[in-house]
N, C-alpha and C positions, 0 to 999 in steps of 0.2 A: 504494500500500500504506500503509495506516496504521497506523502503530505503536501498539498495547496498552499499556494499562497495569496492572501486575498484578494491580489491581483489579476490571479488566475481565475478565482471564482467570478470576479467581476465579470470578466472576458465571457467564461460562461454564458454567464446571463445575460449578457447584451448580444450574442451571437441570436441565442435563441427568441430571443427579443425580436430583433431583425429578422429571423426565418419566421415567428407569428405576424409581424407587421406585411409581412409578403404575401400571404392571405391561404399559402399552402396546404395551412391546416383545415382549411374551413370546408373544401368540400367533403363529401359523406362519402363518396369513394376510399378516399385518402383514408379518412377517418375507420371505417373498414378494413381494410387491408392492412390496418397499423394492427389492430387488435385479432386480428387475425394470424397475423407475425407473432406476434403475444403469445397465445394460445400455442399453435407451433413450438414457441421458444423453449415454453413451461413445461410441453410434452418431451420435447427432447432433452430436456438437462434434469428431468427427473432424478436419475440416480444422484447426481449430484447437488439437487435440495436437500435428500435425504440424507445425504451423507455429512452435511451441514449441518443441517437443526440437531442430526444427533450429537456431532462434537457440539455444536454449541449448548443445545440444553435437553440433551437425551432423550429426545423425543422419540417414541415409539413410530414404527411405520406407520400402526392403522392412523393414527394422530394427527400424523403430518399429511394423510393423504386427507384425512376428515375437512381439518382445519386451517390448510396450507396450502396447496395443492389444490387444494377442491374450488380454490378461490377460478379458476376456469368455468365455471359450471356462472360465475357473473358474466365474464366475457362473452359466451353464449347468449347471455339473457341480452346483455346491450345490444348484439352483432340483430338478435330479433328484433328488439325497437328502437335500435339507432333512428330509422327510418321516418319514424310517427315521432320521434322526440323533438327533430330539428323543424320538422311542419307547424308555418307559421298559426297562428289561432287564433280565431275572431271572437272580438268579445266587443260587447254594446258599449257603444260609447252616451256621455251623458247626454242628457234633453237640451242642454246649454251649449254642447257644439254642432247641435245638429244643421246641418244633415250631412258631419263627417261621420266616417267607418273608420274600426278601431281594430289592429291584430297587434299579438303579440309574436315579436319575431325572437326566438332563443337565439342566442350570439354568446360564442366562449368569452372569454375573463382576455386571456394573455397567457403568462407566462406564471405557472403553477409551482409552490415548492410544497413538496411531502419528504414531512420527519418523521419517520417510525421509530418504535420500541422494540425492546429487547426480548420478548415474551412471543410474540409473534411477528418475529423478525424478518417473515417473507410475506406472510397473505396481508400485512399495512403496510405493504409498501407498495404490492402488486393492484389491490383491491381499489386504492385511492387515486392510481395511476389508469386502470380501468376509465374511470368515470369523470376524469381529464383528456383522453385521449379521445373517449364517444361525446364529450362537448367543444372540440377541435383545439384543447389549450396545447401550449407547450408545457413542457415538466422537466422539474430539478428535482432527486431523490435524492436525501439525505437516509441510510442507513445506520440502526444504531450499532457504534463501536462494542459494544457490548456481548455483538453477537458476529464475532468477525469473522465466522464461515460464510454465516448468510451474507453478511453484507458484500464478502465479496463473489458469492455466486449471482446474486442480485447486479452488481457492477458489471458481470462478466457477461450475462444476458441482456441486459440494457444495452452494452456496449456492441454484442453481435447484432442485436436486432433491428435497433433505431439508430437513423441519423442525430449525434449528439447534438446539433440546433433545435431539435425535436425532444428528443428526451437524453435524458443526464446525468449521472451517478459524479456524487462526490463525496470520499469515503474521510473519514480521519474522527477527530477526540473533539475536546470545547474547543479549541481555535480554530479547525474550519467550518462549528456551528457558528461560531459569533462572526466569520467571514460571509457566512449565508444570511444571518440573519440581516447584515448589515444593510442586504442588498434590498432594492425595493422589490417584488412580486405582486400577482392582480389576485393570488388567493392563497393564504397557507392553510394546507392540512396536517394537524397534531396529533399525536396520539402517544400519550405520557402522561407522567405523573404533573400532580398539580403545582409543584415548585416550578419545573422547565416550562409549566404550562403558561404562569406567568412572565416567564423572562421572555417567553415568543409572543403573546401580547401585546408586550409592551413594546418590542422589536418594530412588530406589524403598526402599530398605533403611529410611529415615526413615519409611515408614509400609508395614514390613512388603509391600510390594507386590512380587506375581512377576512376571519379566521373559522375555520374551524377548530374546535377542540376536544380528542375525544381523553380525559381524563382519569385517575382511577378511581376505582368505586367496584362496591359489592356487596350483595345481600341488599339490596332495598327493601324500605317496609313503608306504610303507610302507618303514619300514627295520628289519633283519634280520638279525641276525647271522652269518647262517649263509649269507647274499649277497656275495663275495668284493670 
């Protein structure tokens, strides 16, 4: 793994920047055939996800195929309504503009970064990457150091499959997060603990960017007053 420097990361982003601004992404061909490559990818580097997650966190076969691996069975679902998703949609406009018509046209973001965890260190990274590529964005995948098999079979399949102005692996520890974070992006997707949870907030909030967050948590209850 070689370590970036935040110079380089920049470079990154601005490439992919420029190949979004070029409008290449946007058709649904393209956008098909990307995740379709995908699928392809996942199926043939199988043995070597497994072989991953198990040095990384000993994960059993059926586990990794349930949990991990199975994250294909999304790319499927998109590849069916890619189609109906990008179609524009007409919805009534008010009495006060009449007699304009009103549709809603779905239009990608830009230029996407996903940080994954160490826990399921292939299907959040694959999964988020899914549903950036079926809304024509570009993507930067940050992998976590945590899990340094996966991260780098994840690198190693990104890197055969996509043009990196398109998609993008950059691997390393907290210096080349906080070189990512630096950078501006149209959407981040998270999935971590709630400490990191706040430092990429507050990242994002420096240039107005919306975040996802998927956080930790477990066992939820519902509590009730009226529950003795």
């Amino acid at each position: 793994m070689v370590q970036l420097a935040p110079s380089q990361v920049h470079e990154i982003v601005q490439r992919q920047r420029q190949f979004f601004n070029s409008g290449k992404t946007k058709p649904v061909d393209f956008r098909v055939a990307q995740l379709q490559a995908l699928k392809q990818a996942i199926t043939d580097h199988q043995a070597a996800i497994l072989e991953a997650l198990t040095a990384d966190l000993k994960k059993p076969e059926f586990e990794t195929f349930a949990t991990e691996i199975g994250v294909t069975q999304e790319i499927d679902y998109a590849l069916k309504h890619i189609r109906t998703w990008v179609k524009p949609k007409r919805v009534a406009a008010p009495f006060t503009q009449f007699p304009a018509m009103a549709k809603i046209l779905p239009e990608p973001l830009g230029v996407v970064l996903i940080i994954g965890p160490w826990n399921y260190p292939f299907q959040l990274m694959i999964s988020p990457l899914v549903g950036a590529i079926a809304a024509g964005n570009c993507a930067l995948l940050k992998p976590s150091e945590i899990a340094p098999s996966t991260s780098r079979v994840v690198a190693e399949i990104i890197q055969k499959t996509f043009d990196p102005n398109h998609v993008s692996v950059v691997e390393g520890g907290i210096e080349v997060s906080k070189a990512v974070l630096a950078e501006k992006f149209d959407h981040i997707f998270f999935t971590g603990g709630t400490a990191i949870g706040k430092i990429v907030m507050a990242a994002a909030a420096q240039h107005l960017t919306p975040v996802t967050l998927e956080l930790g948590g477990k066992s939820p209850c519902i509590v009730d007053r009226n529950i003795p």
